[in-house]
N, C-alpha and C positions, 0 to 999 in steps of 0.2 A: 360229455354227458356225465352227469351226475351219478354215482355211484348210490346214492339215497333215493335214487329215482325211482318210486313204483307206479306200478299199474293198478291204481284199486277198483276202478270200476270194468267187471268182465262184459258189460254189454256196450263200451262204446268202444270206437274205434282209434290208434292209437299210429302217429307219425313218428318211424322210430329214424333217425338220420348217423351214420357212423362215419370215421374218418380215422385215419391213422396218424402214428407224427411222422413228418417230414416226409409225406404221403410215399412212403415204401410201398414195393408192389406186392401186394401182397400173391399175389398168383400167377407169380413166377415160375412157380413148381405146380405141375397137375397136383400133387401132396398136401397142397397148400391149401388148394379151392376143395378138393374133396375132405379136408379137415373141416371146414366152414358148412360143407353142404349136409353132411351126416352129422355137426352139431345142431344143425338148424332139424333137419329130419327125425332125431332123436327128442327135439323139443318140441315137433310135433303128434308124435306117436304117444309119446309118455308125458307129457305137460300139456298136452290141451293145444299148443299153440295155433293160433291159425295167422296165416299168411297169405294176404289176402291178393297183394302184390311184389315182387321184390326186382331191383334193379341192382346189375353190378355192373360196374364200370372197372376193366381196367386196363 
């Protein structure tokens, strides 16, 4: 994904897809996932974000 990549319209709705390189696990570590969960939390609370669905695999 694109690092240029915005969101300009706040009323539609947006498929966001992630991957890592050489698909490391990322959530190996409890450390790891609750990094991920309280940054997403935090861009909820204070950015607006909304999330409407989310899936992890690992």
């Amino acid at each position: 994904m694109s690092r240029k990549y915005k969101f300009n319209d706040n009323n539609q709705l947006y498929f966001v897809s992630f991957a890592v390189i050489n698909w490391l696990d990322l959530f190996i570590r409890k450390e790891y996932k609750d990094e991920i969960v309280n940054s997403l939390k935090y861009c909820i609370e204070k950015k607006n974000l909304e999330i409407i669905d989310a899936i992890v695999i690992a």
